[in-house]
N, C-alpha and C positions, 0 to 999 in steps of 0.2 A: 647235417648242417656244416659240419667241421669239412667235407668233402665239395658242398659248394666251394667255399672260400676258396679252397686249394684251389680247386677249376675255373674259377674266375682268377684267380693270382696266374694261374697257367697262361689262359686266355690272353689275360694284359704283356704277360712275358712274351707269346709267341708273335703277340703283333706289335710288340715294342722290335725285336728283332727284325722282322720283316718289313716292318717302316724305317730300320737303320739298314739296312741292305740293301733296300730302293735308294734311299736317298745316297748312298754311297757310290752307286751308278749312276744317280742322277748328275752330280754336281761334275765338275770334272777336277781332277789331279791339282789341277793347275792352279786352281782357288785356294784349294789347300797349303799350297808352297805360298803365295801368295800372305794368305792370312796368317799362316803357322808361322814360315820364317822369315817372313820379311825380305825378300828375296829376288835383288833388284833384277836377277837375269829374268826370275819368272811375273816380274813388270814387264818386264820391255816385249816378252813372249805373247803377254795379253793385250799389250797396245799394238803390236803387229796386228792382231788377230781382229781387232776394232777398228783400226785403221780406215778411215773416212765414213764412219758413220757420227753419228749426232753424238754419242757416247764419247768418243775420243778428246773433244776438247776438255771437260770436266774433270774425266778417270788420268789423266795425264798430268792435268792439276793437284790430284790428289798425290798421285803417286810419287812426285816431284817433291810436293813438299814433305810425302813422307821420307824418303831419300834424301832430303838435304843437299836437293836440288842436282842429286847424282843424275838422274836420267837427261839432267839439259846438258852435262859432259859425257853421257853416253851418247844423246842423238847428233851429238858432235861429233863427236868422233867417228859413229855411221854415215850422217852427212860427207863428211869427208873423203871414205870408204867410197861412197858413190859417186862421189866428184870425179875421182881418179878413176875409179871402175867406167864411166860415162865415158871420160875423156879416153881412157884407151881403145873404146866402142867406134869414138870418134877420130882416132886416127888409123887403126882398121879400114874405116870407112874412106878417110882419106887418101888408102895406100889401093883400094881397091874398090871402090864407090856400087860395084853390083854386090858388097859379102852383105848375103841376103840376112844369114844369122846377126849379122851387127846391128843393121837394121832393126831386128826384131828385138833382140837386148835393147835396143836402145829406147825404140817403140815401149817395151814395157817398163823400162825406167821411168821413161816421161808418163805413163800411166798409175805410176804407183805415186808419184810426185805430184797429181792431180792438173797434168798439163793434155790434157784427152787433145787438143788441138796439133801439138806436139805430136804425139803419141799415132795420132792417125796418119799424118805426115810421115813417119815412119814406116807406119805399116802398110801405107798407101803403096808406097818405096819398093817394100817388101812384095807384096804382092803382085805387083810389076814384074818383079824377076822370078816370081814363084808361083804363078796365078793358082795353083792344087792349095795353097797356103791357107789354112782355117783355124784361128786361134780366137778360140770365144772371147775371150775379154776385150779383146780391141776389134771386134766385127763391129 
């Protein structure tokens, strides 16, 4: 009787282990910084990563206000980031209207930006000058 218990105490230990080692692959890193240390870079890494699906509005809300509203002077400051990065795409563009790569920077900014209208416009551009040109996201 005494050798049951042990083998069942065994039993419960081996798949307690074996169900934290799955789930340690399971989840990703990233949740863990998140929930552990509160960790606005590995916020903004997960909102990249959600970025235009349904989930984005809400988790951005959360995260905002868990940050005391740091992420709306982060996407500020990226906002920004991209203004100037655009703007020098676009005078590239102006110094030499066939730079095919400008085009396509600029193409997937206006994509990321949710301006697909834009964006193909670009790549329309692009393709013009590079008809070999195949970039899945903006086909």
């Amino acid at each position: 009787m005494k050798y049951i218990g042990l083998s069942i105490s065994a039993v419960f230990l081996l798949l307690f282990l074996v169900l934290n080692v799955y789930a340690s692959q399971l989840f990703s890193p990233l949740y863990y910084r998140l929930v552990g240390n509160h960790d606005i870079a590995s916020a903004q890494t997960f909102l990249n990563y959600i970025k235009g699906t349904p989930l984005y509005k809400d988790q951005y809300a959360y995260f905002n206000g868990l940050f005391d509203n740091g992420l709306i002077e982060a996407r500020t400051a990226e906002e920004q980031k991209n203004v100037a990065t655009k703007d020098r795409y676009r005078n590239m563009l102006s110094k030499n209207p066939k730079s095919r790569d400008a085009l396509i920077m600029l193409a997937l900014y206006e994509l990321r930006a949710g301006n697909d209208a834009e964006a193909s416009r670009f790549y329309t551009q692009a393709k013009e000058i590079d008809p070999w040109l195949n970039i899945a996201s903006l086909e």
